[in-house]
C-alpha positions in Angstrom: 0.0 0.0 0.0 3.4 2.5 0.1 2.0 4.5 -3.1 4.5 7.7 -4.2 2.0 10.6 -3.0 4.2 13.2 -4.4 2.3 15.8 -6.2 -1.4 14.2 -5.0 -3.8 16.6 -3.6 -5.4 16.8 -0.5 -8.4 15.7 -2.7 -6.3 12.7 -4.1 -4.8 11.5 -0.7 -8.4 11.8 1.3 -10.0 9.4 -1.7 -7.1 6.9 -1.9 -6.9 6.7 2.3 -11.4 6.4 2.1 -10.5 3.8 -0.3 -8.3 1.6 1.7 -5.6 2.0 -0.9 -3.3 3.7 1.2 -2.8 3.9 5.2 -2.8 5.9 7.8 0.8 6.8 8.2 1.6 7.7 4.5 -1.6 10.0 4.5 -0.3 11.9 7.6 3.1 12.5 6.2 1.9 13.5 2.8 -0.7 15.8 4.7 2.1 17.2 7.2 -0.5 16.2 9.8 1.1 14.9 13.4 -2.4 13.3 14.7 -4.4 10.8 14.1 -7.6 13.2 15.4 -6.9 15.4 13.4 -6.8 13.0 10.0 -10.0 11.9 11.0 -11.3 15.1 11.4 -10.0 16.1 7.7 -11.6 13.6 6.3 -14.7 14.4 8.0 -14.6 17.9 7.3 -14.2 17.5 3.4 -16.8 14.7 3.3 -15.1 11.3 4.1 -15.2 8.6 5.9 -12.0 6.5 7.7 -12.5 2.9 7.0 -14.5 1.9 9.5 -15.9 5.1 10.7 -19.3 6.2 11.1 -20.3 9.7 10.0 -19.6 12.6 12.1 -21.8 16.0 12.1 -19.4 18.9 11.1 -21.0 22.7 11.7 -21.6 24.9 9.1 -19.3 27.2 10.5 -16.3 24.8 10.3 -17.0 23.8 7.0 -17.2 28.0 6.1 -13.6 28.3 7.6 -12.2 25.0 5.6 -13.5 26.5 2.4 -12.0 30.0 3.3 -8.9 28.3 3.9 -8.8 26.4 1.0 -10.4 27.8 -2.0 -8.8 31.5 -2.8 -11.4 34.5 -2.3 -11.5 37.3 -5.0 -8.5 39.6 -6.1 -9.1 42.4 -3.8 -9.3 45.6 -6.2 
């Protein structure tokens, strides 16, 4: 399951980890993220599921900060 991830999105990494077709580990250090919580609150938080998860309730208000965060806003004028 050691896939290169090199160049994958965030996108790419959360489908292939939902997937099974890569694990834990190699999604964290592709991601740069140091928890396990906090993987499975990205994938909640952009609509997936861990293996063996059940779905969690994320607020409006954290999704509204995610897509701040990671869609760009309009060239101020």
């Amino acid at each position: 399951m050691n896939h290169d991830l090199k160049g994958c999105s965030l996108a790419d990494v959360l489908e292939r980890l939902e997937k099974g077709k890569i694990g834990h580990r190699a999604a964290m250090e592709r991601l740069y993220i140091s928890s396990l919580d906090d993987l499975v609150e990205t994938m909640h938080v952009n609509g997936r599921l861990m293996p063996g998860h059940q779905p969690m309730r994320v607020a409006p208000e954290t999704r509204a900060l995610v897509r701040s965060i990671f869609r760009p806003g309009a060239e101020p004028s």
